[in-house]
C-alpha positions as CSV (number, residue, x, y, z in Angstrom):
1,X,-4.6,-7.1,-35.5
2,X,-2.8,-4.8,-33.5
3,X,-3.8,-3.3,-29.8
4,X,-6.1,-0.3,-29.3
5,X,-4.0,2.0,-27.3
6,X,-5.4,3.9,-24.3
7,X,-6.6,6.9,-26.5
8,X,-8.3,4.8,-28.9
9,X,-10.4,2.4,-26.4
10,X,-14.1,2.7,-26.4
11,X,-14.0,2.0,-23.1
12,X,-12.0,4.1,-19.6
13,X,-11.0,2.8,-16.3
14,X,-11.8,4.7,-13.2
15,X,-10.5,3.9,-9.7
16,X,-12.2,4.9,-6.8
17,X,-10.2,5.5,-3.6
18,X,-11.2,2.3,-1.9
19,X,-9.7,0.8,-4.6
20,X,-13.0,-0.2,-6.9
21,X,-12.8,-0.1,-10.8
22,X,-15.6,1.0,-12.7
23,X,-14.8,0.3,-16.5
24,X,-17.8,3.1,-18.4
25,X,-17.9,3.7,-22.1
26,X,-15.4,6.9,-23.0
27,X,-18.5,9.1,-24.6
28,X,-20.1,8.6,-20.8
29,X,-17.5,9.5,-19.1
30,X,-16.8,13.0,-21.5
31,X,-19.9,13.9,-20.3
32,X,-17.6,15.5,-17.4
33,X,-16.0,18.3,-18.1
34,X,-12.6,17.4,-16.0
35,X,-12.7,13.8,-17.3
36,X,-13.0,15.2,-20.8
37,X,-9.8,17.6,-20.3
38,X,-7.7,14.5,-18.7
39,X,-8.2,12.7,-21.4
40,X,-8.5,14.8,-24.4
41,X,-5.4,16.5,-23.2
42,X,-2.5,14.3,-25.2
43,X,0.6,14.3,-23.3
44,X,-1.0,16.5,-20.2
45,X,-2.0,13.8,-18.2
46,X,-1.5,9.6,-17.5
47,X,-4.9,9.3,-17.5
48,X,-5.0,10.1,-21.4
49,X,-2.2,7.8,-22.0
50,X,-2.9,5.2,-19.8
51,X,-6.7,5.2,-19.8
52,X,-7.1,4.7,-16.6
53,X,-8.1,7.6,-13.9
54,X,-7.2,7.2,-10.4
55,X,-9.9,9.5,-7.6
56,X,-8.6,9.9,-4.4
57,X,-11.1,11.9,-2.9
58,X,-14.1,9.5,-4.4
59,X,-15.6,6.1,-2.8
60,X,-16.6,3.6,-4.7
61,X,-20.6,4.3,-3.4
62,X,-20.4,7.8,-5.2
63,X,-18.7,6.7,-8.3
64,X,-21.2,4.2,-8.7
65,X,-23.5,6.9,-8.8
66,X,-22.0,9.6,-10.6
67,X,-21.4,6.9,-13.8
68,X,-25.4,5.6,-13.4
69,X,-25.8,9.1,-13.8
70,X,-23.4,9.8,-16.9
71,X,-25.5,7.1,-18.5
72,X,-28.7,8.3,-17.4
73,X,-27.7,12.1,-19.0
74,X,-26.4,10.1,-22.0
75,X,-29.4,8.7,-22.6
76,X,-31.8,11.5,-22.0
77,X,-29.7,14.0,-23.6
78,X,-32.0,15.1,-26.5
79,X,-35.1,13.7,-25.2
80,X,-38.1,15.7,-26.1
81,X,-40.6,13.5,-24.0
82,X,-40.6,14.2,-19.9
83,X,-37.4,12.5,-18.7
84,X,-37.8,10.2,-15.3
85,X,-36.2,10.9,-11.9
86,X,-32.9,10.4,-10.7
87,X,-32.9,9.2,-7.2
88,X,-29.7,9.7,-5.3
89,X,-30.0,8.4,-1.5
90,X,-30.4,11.3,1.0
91,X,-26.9,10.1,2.9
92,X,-24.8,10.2,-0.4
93,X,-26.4,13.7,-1.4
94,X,-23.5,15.8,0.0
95,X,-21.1,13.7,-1.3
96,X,-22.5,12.8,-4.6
97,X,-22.7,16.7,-4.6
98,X,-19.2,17.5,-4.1
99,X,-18.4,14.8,-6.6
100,X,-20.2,16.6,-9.7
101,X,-19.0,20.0,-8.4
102,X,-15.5,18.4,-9.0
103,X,-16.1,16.0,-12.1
104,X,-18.0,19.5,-13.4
């Protein structure tokens, strides 16, 4: 049986810049627009060969965050029925913020 390359994984790496790895299902992650583009792109960019996406500007606390919340929109995404909170901590608001204004 051979290897599932990068492209064909179910799964994505991403690397915060303290060095954390968060390992989230590809369809969560597409939910971003610039994580879509990296690694939808063939050729474009190492993250869509390698399948793994370094963030230099993101600590591990926000990416945490940000992929709770690509599951959270995953799972909500064509609910009809009210859909529950999403708490994010007022002293990660900013940069949580900043992080979605990037990860569009």
């Amino acid at each position: 049986m051979a290897a599932l390359t990068p492209m064909e994984s179910e799964y994505v790496t991403l690397e915060s810049s303290d060095g954390f790895q968060f390992i989230v299902h590809r369809e969560a992650a597409m939910l971003s627009g610039t994580i879509r583009n990296m690694l939808s792109s063939a050729g474009q960019f190492t993250e869509s060969t390698e399948g793994v996406i370094h963030f230099r500007d993101i600590k591990a606390v926000i990416l945490e965050k940000v992929c709770k919340y690509w599951y959270y929109k995953a799972r909500h995404l064509n609910s009809v029925s009210e859909i529950p909170h999403f708490d994010i901590e007022p002293e990660y608001a900013l940069e949580t913020l900043m992080a979605a204004d990037f990860l569009d």
